[in-house]
Backbone as ProteinMPNN parsed JSONL, in Angstrom:
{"seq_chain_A": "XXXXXXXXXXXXXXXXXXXXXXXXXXXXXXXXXXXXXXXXXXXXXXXXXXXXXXXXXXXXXXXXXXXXXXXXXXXXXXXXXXXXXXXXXXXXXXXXXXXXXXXXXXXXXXXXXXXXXXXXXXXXXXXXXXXXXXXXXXXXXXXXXXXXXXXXXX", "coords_chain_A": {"N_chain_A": [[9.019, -16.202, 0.651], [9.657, -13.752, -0.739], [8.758, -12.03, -4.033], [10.28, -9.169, -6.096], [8.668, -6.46, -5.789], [6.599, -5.428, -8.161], [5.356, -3.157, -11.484], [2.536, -2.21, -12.459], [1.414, -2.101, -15.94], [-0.708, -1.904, -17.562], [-3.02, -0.093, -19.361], [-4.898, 0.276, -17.622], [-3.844, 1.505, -15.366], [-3.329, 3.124, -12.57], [-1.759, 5.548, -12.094], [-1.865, 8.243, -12.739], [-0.519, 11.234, -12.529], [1.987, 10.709, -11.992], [5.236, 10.992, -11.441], [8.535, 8.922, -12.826], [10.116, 8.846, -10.861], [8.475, 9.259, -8.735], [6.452, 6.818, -9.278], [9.018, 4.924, -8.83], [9.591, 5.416, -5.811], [7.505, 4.534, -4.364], [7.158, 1.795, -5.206], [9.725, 1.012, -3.966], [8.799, 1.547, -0.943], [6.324, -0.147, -1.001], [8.375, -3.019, -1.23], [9.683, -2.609, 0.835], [8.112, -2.472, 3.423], [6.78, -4.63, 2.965], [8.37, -6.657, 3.435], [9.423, -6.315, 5.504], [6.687, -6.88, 7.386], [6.533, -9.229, 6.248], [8.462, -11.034, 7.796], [8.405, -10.432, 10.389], [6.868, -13.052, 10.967], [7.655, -14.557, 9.537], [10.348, -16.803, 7.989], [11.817, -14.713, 6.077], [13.135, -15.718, 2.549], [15.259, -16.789, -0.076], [15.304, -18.109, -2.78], [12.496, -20.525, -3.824], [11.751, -23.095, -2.102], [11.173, -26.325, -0.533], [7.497, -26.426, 1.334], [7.295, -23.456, 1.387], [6.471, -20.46, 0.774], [5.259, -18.071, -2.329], [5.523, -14.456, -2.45], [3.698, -12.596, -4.723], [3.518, -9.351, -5.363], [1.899, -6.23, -6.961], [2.593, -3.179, -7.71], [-0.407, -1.501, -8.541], [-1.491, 1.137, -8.901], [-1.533, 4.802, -7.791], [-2.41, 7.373, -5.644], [-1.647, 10.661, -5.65], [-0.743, 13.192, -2.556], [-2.678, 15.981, -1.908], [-0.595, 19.079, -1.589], [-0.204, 20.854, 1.207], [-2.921, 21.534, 1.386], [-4.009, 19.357, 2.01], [-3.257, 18.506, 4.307], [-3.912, 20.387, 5.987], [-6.777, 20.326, 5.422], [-7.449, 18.812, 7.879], [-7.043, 19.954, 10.505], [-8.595, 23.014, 10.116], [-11.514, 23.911, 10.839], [-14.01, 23.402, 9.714], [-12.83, 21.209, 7.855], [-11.734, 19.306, 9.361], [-14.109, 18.633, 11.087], [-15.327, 16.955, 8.689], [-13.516, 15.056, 7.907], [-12.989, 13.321, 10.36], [-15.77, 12.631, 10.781], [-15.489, 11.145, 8.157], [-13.327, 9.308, 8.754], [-14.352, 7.743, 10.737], [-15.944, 6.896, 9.154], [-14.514, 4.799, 8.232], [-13.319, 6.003, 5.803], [-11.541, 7.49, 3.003], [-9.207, 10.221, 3.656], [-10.192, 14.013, 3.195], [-8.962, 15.17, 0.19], [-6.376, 13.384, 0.537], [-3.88, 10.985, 0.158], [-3.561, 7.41, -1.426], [-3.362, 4.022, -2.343], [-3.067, 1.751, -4.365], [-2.777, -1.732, -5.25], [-1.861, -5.638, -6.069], [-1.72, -8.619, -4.776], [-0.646, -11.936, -4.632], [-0.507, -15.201, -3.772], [1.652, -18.134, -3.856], [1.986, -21.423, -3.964], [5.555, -21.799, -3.314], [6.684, -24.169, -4.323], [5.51, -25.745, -6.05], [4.532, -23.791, -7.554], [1.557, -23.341, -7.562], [-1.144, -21.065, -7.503], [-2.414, -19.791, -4.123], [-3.337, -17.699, -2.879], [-5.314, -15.188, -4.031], [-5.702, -11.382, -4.147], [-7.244, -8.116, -4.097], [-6.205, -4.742, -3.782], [-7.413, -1.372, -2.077], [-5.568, 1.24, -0.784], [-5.729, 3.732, 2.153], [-4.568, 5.964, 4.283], [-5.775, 6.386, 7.972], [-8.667, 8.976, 7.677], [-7.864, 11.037, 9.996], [-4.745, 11.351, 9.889], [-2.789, 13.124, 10.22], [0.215, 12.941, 10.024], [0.754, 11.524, 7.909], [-0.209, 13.246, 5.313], [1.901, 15.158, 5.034], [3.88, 15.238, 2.339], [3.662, 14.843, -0.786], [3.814, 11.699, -1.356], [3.219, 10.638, 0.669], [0.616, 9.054, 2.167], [0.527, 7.439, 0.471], [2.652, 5.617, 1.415], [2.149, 5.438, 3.949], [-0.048, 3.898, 3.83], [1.342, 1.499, 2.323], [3.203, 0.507, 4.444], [0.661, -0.263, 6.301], [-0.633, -2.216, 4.525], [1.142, -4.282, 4.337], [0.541, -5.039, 7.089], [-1.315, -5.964, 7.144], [-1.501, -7.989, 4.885], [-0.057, -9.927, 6.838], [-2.053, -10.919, 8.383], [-3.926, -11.447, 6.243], [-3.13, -14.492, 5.55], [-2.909, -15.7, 8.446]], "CA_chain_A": [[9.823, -15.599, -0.387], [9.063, -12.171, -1.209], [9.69, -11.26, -5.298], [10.478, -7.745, -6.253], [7.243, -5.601, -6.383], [6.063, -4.974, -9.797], [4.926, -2.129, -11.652], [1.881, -2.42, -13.506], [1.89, -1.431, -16.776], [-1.899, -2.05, -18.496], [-3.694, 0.836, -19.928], [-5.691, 1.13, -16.897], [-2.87, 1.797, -14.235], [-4.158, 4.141, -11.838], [-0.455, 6.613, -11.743], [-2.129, 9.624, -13.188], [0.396, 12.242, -12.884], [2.978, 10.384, -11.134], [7.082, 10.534, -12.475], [9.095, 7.66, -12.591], [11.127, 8.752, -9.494], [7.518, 8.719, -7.646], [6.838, 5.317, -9.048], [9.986, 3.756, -8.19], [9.823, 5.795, -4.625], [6.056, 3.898, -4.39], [7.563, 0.664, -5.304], [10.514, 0.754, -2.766], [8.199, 1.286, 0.085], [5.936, -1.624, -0.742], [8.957, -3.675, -1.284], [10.667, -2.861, 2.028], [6.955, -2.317, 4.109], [5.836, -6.127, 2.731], [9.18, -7.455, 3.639], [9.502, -6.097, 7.117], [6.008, -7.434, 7.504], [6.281, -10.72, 6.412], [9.933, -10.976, 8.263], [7.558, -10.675, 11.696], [5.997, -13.846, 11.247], [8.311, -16.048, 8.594], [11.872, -16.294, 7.842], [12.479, -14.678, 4.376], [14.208, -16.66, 2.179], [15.738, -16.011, -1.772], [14.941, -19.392, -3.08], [11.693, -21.434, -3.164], [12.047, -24.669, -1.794], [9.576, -27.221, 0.48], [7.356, -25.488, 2.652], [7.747, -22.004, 1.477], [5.178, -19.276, -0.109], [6.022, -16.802, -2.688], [4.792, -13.915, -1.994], [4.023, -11.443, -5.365], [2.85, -7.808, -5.237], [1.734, -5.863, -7.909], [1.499, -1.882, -7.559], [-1.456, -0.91, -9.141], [-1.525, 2.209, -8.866], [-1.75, 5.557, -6.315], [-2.973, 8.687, -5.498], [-0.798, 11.486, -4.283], [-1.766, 14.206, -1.179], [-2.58, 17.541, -2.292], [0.428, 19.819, -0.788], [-0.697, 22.015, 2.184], [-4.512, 21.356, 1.652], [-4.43, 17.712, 2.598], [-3.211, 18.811, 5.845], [-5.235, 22.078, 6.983], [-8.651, 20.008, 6.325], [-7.401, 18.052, 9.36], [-6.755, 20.675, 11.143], [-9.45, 23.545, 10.642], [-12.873, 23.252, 11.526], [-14.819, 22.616, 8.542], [-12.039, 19.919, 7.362], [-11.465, 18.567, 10.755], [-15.533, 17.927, 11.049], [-15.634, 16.077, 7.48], [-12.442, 14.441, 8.227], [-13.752, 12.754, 11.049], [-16.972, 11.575, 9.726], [-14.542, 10.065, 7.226], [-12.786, 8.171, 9.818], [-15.655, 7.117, 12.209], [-16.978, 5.316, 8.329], [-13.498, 4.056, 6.956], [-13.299, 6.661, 3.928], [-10.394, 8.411, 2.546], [-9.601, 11.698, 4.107], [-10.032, 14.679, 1.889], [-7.594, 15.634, -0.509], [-5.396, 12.714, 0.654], [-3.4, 10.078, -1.043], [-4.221, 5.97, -1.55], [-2.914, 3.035, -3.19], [-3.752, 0.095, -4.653], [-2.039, -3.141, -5.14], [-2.118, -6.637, -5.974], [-1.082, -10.06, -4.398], [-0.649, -13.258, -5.288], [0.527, -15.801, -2.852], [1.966, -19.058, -3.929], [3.186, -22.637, -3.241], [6.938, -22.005, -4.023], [7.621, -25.444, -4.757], [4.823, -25.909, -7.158], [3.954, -22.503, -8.577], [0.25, -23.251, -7.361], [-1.754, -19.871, -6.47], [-3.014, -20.363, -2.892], [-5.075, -16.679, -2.581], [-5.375, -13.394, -4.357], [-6.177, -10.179, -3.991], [-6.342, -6.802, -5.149], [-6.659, -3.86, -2.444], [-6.931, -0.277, -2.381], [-5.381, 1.154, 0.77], [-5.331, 4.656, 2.713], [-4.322, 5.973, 5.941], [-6.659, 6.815, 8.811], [-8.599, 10.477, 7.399], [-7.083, 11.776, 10.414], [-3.568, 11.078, 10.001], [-2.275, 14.647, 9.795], [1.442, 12.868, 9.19], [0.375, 11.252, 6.047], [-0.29, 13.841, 4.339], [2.763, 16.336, 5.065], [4.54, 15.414, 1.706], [2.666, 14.064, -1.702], [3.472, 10.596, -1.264], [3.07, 10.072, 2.333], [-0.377, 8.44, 1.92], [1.137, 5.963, -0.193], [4.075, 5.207, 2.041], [1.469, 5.129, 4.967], [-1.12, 2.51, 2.831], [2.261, 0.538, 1.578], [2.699, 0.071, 5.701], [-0.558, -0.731, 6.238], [-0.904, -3.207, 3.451], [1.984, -5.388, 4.526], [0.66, -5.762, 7.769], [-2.843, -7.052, 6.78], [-1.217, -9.713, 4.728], [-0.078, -11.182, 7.82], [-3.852, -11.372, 8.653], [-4.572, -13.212, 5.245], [-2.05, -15.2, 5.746], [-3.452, -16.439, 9.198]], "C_chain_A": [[9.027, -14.439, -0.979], [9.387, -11.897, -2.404], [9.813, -9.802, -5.22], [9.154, -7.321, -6.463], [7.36, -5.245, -7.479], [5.319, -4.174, -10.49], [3.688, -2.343, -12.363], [1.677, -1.753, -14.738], [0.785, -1.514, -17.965], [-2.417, -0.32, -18.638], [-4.675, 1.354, -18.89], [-5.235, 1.146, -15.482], [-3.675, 2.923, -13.405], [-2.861, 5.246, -11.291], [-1.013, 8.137, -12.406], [-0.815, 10.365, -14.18], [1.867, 11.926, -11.979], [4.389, 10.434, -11.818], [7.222, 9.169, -11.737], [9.558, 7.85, -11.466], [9.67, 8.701, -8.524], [7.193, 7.401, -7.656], [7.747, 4.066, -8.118], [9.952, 3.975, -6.634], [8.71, 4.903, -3.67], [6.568, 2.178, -4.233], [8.897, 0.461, -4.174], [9.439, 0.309, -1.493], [7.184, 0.195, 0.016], [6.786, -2.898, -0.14], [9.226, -3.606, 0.268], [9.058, -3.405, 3.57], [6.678, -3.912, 4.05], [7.084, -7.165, 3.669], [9.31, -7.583, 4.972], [8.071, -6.808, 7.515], [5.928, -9.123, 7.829], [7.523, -11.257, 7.252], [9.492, -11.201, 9.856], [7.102, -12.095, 11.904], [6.802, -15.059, 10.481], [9.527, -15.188, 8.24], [11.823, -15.931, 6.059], [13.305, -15.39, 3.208], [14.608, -16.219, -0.016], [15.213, -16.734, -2.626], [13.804, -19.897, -3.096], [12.077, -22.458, -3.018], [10.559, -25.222, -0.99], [8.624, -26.071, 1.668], [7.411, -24.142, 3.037], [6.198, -21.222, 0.536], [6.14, -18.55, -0.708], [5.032, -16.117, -2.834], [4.765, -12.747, -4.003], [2.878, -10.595, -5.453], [3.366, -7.525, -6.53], [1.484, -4.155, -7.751], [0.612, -1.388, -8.59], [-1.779, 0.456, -10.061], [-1.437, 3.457, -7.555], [-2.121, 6.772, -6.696], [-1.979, 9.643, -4.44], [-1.892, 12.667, -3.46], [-2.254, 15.074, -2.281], [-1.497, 18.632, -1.271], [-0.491, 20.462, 0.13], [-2.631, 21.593, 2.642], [-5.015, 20.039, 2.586], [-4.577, 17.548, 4.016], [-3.93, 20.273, 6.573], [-6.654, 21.264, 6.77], [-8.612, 18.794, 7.218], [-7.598, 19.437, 10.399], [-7.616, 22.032, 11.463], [-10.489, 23.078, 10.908], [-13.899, 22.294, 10.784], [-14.289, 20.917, 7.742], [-11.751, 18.774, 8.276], [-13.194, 17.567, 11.1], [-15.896, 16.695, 9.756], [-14.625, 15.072, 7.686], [-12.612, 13.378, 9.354], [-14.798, 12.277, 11.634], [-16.106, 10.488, 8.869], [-14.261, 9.214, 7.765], [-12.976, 7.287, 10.611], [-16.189, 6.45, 10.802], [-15.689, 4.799, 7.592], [-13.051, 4.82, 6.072], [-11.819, 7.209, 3.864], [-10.895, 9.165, 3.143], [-9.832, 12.483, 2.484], [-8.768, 15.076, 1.221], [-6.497, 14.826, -0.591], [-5.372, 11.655, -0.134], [-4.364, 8.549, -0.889], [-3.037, 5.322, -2.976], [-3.277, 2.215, -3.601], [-2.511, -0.8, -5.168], [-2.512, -4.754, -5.423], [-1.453, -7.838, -5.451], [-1.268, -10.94, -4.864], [0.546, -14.172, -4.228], [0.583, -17.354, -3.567], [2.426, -20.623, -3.622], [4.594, -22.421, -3.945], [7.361, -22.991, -4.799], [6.759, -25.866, -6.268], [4.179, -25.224, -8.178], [2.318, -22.484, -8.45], [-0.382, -22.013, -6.864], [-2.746, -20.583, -5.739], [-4.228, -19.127, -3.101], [-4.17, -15.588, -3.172], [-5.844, -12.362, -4.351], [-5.791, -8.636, -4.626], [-7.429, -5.695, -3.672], [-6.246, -2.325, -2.791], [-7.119, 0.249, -0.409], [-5.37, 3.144, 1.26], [-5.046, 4.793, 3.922], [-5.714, 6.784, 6.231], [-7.139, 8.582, 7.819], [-7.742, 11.249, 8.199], [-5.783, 11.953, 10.692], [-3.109, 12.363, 9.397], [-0.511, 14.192, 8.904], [1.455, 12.578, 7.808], [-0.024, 11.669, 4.646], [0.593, 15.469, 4.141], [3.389, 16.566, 3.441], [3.717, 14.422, 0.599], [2.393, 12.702, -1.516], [3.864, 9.865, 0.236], [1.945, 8.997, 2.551], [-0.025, 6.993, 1.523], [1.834, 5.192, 0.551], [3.352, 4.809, 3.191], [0.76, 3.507, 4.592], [-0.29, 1.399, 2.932], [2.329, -0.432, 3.383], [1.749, -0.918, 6.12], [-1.0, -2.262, 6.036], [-0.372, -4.344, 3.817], [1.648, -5.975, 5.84], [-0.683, -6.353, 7.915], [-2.855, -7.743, 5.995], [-0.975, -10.2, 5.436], [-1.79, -11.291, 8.164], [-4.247, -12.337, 7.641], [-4.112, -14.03, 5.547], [-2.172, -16.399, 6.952], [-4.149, -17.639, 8.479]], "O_chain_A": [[7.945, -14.414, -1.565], [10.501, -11.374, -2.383], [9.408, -9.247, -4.198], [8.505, -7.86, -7.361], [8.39, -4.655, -7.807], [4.159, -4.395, -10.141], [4.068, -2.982, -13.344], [1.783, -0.536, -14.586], [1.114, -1.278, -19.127], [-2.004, 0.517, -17.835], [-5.233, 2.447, -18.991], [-5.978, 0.879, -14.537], [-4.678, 3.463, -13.872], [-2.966, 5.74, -10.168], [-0.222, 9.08, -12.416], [-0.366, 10.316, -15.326], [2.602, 12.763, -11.455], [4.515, 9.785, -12.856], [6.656, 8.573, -10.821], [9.449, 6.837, -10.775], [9.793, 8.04, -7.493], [7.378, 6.676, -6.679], [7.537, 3.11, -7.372], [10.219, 2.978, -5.962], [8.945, 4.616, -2.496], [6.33, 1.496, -3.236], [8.777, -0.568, -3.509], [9.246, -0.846, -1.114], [7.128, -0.488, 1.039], [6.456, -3.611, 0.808], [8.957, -4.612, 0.925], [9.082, -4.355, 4.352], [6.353, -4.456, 5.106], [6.797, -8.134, 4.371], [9.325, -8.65, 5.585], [8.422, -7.689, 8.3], [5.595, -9.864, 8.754], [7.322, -12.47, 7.307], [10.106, -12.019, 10.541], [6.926, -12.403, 13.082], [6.642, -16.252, 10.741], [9.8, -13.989, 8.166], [11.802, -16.717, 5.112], [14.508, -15.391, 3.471], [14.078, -15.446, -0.814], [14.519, -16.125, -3.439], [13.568, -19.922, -1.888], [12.863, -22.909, -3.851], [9.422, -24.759, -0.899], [9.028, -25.251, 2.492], [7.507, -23.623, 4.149], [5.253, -21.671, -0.112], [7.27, -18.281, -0.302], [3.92, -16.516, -3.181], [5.829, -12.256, -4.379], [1.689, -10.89, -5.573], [4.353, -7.936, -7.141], [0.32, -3.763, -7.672], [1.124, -0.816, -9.552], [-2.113, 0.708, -11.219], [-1.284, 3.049, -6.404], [-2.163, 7.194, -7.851], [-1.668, 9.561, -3.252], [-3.087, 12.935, -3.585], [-2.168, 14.764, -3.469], [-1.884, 18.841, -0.121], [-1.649, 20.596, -0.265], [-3.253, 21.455, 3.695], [-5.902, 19.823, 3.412], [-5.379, 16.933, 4.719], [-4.264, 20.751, 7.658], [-7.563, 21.368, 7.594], [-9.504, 17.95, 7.307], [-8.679, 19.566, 10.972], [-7.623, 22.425, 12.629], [-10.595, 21.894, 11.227], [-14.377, 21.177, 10.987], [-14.939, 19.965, 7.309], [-11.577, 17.593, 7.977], [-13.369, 16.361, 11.27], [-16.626, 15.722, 9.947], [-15.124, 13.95, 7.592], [-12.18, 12.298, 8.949], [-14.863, 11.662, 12.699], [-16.127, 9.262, 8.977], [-14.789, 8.138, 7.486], [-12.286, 6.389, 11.095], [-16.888, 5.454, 10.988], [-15.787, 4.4, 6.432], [-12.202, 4.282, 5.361], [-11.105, 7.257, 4.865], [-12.086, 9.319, 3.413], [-9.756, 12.064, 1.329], [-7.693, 15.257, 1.793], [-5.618, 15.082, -1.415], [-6.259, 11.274, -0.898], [-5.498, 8.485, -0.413], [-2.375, 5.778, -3.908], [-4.194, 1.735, -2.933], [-1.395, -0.344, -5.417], [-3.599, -5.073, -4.942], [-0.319, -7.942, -5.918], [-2.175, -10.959, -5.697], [1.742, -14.006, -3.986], [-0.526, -17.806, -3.851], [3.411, -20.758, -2.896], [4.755, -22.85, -5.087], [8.166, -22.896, -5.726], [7.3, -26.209, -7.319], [3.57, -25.598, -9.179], [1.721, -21.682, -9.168], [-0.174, -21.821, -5.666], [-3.551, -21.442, -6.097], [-5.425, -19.276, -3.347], [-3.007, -15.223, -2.997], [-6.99, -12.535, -4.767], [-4.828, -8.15, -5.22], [-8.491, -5.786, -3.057], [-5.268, -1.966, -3.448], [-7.877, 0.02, 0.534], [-4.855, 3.821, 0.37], [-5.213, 3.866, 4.714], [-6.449, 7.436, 5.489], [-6.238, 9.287, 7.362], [-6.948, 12.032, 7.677], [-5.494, 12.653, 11.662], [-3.079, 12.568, 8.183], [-0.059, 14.659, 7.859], [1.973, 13.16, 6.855], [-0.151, 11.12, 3.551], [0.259, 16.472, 3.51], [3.489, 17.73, 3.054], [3.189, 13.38, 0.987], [1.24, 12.273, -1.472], [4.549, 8.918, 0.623], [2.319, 7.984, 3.141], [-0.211, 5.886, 2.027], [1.681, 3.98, 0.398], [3.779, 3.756, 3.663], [1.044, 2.384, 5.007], [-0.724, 0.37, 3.45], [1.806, -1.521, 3.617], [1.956, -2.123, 6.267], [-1.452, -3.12, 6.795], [-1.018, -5.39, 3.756], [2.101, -7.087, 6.112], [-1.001, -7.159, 8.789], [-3.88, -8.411, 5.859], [-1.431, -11.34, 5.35], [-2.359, -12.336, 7.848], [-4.689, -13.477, 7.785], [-4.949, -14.742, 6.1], [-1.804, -17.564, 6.803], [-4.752, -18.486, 9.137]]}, "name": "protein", "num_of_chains": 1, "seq": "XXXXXXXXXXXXXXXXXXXXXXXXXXXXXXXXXXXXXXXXXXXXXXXXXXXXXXXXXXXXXXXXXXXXXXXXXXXXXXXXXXXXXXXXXXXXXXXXXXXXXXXXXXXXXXXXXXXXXXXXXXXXXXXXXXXXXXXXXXXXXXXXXXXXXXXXXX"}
């Protein structure tokens, strides 16, 4: 059981300069990204009952691209060389977006938390797509995210 993703809303949110229509655009793609995820491996369901997990996400926060820039230091030389250092150690690319997030997985039936976490996610540095449009990064991460809860989850 998947709840609705949830916005966070403490004093030390990490949305910067984000509008509400990026928010909510942020929060869709978790929602749909986690669902399609967990939908691979377990039947979804509306209800808890016996035998079920609920699953709740928290967005955190995010980081949008930088327009145009995010994508040329893939692409020339100097950005392309740092960019892939980045990638060969894990790091954020430059200029590009990220998310963060929290989980919380449950026994449905008893409201017991099983495991939690809190994750901050980006795409590959060199993912030239992910950074065509501000919140591509995010939308990439949100991806991402949902399918390395099936890994906890193992």
């Amino acid at each position: 059981m998947l709840t609705p993703v949830a916005l966070y809303a403490g004093h030390d949110a990490g949305f910067h300069d984000a509008s509400d229509d990026d928010k909510r655009e942020v929060l869709a793609a978790l929602q749909s990204s986690f669902a399609a995820a967990l939908g691979r491996r377990y039947t979804l369901v509306a209800r808890p009952g016996p035998r079920t997990l609920a699953v709740r996400v928290t967005l955190t926060g995010f980081e949008k691209n930088t327009p145009v820039l995010a994508t040329l230091t893939k692409l020339l030389p100097l950005g392309l060389i740092r960019n892939t250092i980045k990638s060969a150690n894990n790091e954020q690319g430059t200029l590009s977006g990220s998310l963060s997030y929290a989980v919380e997985v449950y026994d449905a039936s008893t409201d017991r938390l099983l495991r939690a976490f809190v994750a901050r996610r980006y795409p590959n540095a060199m993912n030239v797509a992910a950074t065509l449009r501000t919140l591509d990064a995010a939308r990439s991460a949100a991806r991402d995210g949902g399918l390395a809860l099936l890994d906890e989850l193992r």
